[in-house]
N, C-alpha and C positions, 0 to 999 in steps of 0.2 A: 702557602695554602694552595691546594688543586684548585684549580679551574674546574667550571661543569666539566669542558673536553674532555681532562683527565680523569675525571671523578666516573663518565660513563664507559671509556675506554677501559678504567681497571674491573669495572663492573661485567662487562663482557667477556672479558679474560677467565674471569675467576666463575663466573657462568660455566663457559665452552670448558674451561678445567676440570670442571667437577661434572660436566656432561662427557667429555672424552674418558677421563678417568673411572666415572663408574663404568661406560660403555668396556673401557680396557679390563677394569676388574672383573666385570662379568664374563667377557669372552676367556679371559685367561682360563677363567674357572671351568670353563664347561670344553678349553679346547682340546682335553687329552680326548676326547669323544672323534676329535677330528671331524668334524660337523661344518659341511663347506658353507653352511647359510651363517655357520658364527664367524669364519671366517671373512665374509662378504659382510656383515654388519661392520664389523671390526676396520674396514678399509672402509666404506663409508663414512663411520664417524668420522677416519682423523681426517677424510679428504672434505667431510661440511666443517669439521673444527678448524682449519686451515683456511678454507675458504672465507669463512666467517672472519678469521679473524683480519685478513687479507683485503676484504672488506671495508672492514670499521678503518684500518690502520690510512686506506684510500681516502675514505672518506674523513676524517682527520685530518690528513696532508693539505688537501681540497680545501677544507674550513680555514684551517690557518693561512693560505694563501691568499683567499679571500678575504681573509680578515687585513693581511697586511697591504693587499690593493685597495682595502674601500675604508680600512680607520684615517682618523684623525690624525696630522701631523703638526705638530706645533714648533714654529721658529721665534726667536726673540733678539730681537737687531737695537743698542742702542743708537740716537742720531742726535740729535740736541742735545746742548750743555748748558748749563749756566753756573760760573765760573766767575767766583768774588772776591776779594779778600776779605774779612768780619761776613762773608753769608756761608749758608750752608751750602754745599754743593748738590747741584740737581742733574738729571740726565732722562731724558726723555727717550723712553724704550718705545717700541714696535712688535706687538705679537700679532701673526698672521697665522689662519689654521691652511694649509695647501692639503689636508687630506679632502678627499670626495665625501664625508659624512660629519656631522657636529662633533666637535670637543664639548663634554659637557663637565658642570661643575670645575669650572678653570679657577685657579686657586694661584696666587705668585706670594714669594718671598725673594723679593731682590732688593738690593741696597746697592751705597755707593762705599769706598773706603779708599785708604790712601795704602800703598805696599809697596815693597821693593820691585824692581823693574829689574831681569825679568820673574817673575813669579819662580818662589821658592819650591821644588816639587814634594818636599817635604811639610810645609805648612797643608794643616787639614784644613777642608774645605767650609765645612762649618765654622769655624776661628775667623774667615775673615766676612764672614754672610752680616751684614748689618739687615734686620727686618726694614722695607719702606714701611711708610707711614699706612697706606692703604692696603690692606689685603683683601681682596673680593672675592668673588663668584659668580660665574658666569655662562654663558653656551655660547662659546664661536661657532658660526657655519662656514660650510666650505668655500673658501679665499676670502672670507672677511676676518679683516685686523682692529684690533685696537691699540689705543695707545694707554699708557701709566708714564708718571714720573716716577723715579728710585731715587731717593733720599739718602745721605749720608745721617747716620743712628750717630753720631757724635758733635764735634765743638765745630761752633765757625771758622770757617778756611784762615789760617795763618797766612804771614808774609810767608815763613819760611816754606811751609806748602804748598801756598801757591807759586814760590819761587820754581821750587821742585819740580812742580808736575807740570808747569808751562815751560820747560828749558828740557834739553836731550841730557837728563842725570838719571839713577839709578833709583829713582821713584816715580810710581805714575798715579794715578787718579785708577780705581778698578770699578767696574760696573759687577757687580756676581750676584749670583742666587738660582732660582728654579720657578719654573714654572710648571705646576703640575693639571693634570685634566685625567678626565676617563674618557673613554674612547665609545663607539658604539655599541661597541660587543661585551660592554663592561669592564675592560680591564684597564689599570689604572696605571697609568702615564708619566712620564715625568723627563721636559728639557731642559737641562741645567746650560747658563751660561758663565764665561767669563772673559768681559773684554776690557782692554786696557786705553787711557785715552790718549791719542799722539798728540805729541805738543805741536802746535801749529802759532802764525803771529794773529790770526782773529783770537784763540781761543789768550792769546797771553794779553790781552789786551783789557780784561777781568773786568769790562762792563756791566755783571753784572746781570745780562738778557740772554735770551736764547741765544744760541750758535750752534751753526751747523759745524759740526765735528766730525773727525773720522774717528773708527775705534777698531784697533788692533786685537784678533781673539788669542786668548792665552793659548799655551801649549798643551793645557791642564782643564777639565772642568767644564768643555764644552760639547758635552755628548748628550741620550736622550734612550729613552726608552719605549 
């Protein structure tokens, strides 16, 4: 769907078009007279059609750039874990907005899941998004964060899993999903993450409580719009 921007930039087009064009069709018709004042309209037009549009096309660029220096920028950093066997796995995310104007209507669908290590570039991304249990809405302002847990949408941590993803094997524990928001100028947003958790000896030690974790970002999955 067009944006206002779009929507008035084709509008001026199709204006100046059909004002150069009828101005062209007239003069054509009247120039075997050789009539120097139809001549001099004739150069006038296309040099205000040009202008005009030379114009909008400035002013435009102008908008956009401004838009990309003063919207909303949204990041999402997992950092805490809590890591059990019989619980369910949790990970305590971080969203900060670092743009200069409010994210509004913030909206996430991030979860937790177990995958091969390293992430298959072939598995869609959707396939492996578990919904969290919460999904809200909200308005960050500029450099204020909040925090959510991401839940794993499936069974209590096994041995075998948590054997897996606490030890250097070919599975890890994945954090993924999105975060979406609208920006100031209305347009609507979206930072998808995906990080994986390094097996470390606090995290293998399945206590059960928060831990500070580090998390490795996929290769895949972690871009933003």
């Amino acid at each position: 769907m067009l944006d206002w921007n779009a929507k008035i930039w084709m509008a001026f087009v199709a204006i100046m078009g059909f004002v150069i064009g009828g101005t062209l069709t007239w003069s054509l018709g009247t120039w075997a007279s050789h009539d120097a004042t139809t001549l001099y309209n004739l150069l006038v037009a296309i040099f205000t059609g040009v202008l005009a549009l030379s114009t909008i096309g400035l002013w435009t660029a102008t908008r956009r750039s401004a838009e990309r220096q003063l919207r909303a920028y949204i990041s999402v950093r997992p950092s805490d874990a809590v890591i059990a066997i019989g619980q369910v796995p949790v990970v305590k995310c971080t969203v900060v907005n670092h743009g200069v104007t409010p994210a509004k209507e913030v909206t996430r669908l991030v979860g937790v899941v177990i995958a091969d290590y390293p992430l298959p570039p072939s598995m869609p991304f959707n396939y492996i998004v578990m919904p969290s249990l919460l999904v809200s809405k909200a308005v960050l302002h500029p450099n204020q964060e909040t925090h959510f847990s991401a839940v794993s949408g499936g069974l209590p941590l096994s041995g075998a899993d948590f054997q897996a993803i606490t030890t250097q094997s070919n599975r890890r524990l994945y954090v993924v999903g999105r975060v979406g928001y609208r920006d100031a100028f209305g347009q609507d947003r979206e930072t998808k993450l995906c990080y994986s958790l390094v097996p470390s000896p606090a995290i293998a030690q399945g206590t059960g409580v928060p831990v500070s974790a580090d998390f490795s970002p996929a290769d895949r999955d972690n871009d933003w719009t």
